[in-house]
N, C-alpha and C positions, 0 to 999 in steps of 0.2 A: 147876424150870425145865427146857423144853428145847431144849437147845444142837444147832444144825447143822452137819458142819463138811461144805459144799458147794460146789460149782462147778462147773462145765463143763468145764474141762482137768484131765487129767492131768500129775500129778509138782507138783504144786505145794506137798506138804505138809498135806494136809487130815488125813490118818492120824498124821502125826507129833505134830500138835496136837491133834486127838481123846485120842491115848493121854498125852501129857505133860497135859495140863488133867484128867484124868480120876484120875494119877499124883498131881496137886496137889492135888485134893478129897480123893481117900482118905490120903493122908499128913496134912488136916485133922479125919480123921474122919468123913468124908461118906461115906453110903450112897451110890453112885454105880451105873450102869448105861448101859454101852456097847454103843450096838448098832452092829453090823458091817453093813450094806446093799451091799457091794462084795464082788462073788465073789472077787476078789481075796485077801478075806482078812487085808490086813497087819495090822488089827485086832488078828480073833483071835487071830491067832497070836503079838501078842507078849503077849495076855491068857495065852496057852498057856504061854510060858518062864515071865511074872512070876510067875504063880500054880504052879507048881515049887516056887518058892524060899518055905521057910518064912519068913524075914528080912523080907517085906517084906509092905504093907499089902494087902489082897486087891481085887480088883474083878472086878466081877461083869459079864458079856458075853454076849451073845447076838448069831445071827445070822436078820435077816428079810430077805425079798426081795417085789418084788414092792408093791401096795400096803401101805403099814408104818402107815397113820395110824393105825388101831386100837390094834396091839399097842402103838406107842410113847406115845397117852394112855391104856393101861393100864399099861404099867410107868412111865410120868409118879406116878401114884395111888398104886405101890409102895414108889418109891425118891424119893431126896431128890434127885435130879438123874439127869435122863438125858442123855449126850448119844449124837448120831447122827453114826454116822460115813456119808459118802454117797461113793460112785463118784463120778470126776470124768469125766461124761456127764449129757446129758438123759434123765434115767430117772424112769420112775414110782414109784422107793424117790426119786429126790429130788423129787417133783414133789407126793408123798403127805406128804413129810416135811416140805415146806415149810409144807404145811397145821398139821401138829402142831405145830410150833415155836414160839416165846416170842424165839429169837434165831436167824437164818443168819449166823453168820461166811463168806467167803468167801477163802479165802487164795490170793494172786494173784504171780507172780513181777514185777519189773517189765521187762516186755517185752510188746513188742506185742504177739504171738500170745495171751497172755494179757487183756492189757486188751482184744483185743476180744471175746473169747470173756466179757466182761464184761453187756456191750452186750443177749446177750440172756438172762442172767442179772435183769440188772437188769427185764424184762418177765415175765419167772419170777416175781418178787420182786412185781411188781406184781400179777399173777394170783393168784396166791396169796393176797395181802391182801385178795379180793375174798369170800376164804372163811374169813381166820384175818386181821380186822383188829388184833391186836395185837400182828403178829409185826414185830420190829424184822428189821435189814441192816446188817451190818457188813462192811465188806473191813480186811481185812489183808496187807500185803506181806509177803511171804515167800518163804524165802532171797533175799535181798539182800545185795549184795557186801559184803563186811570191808573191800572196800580203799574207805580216805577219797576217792579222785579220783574213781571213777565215781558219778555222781552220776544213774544211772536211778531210786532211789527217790522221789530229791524231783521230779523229769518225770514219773514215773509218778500222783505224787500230784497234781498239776495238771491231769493229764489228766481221773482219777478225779472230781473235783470234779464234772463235768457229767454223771455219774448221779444222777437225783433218787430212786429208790428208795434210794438206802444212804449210809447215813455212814462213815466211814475213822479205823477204829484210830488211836489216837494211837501204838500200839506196832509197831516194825519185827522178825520175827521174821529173824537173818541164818544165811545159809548157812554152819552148824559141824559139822565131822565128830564132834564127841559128841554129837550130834543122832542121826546112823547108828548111833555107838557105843551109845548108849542102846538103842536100839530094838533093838538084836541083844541087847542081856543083859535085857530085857523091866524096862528101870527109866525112870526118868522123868531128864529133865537136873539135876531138883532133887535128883537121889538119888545125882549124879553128880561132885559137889565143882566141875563148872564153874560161878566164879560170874555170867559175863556169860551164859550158857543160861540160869540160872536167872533171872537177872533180867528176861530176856526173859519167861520164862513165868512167871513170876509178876505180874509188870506187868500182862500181858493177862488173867490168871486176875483180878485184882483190878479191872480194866475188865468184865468180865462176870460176876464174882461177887460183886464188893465186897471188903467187909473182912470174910472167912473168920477166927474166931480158930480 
């Protein structure tokens, strides 16, 4: 399959879930392949520290720009799962990559400047399926508050309702500093003894992968 983790804003955690999902395939044994589309880089570079360290399970990365449809359904052909990690902008690596895809997660903070940068996402989504009718749309909220009172997750998911291209995670990814922590030592939250991270990302690996043994 391949996984998109995309959207139109910035900072919303599309890298942190690319490389943690990617984290949980190869600690199942999964052939996996991450492609970086964001000059940015946070990808690679935490594919850079992980794969350093003898200890831990390898994943394989690469970087394309540009239109990516080709390369990523041929490394689709190679490996047992690619995912793509996209710039949070309108670009032609996400506009190409939506075409290759099988699944766009879109991770969204819940705040307004985000759900509306949703809006033309969601006719993204629509175009796209005009050229890859089997690609599913997923949103997922992410970092969302720890504290129990603010309650912008469940308003944001009301709002969300009235995109008809995508359906909405049942799993809230929330705002943890072993999140940042992980990602500076190039490991995954599941690698990381927090068990509410983990649960997080295993949840949602299990919503878009099934049941991995």
């Amino acid at each position: 399959m391949i996984l998109l983790l995309g959207g139109e804003k910035g900072g919303t955690g599309k890298s942190t879930l690319a490389v943690n999902l990617a984290v949980w395939l190869a600690t199942k044994g999964v052939d996996v392949m991450l492609v970086d589309t964001d000059h940015q880089r946070t990808a690679s570079n935490f594919i850079d520290r992980r794969n350093s360290q003898n200890d831990l399970p390898r994943i394989h990365c690469v970087e394309k720009y540009g239109n990516v449809l080709d390369a990523v359904r041929d490394l689709a052909g190679r490996y047992d799962e690619v995912i793509v990690d996209a710039g949070g902008r309108d670009s032609e690596e996400l506009r190409s990559a939506l075409v290759a895809a099988n699944l766009v997660c879109c991770p969204l903070k819940a705040s307004q400047p985000d759900i509306e940068t949703t809006v033309h996402m969601n006719e993204l989504v629509k175009l796209a399926r005009a050229l890859n009718p089997i690609l599913q749309a997923r949103l997922v909220i992410s970092m969302a508050s720890t504290n129990p009172v603010v309650q912008e997750a469940l308003e944001a998911r009301e709002i969300l309702k009235e995109l008809p291209e995508f359906v909405q995670s049942d799993v809230s990814i929330f705002e943890r500093k072993i999140y940042r922590d992980a990602m500076v030592e190039g490991r995954g939250v599941i690698e990381m003894g927090n068990e509410k991270a983990t649960a997080e990302i295993t949840a949602l690996a299990h919503e878009i992968y099934g049941d991995i043994r």
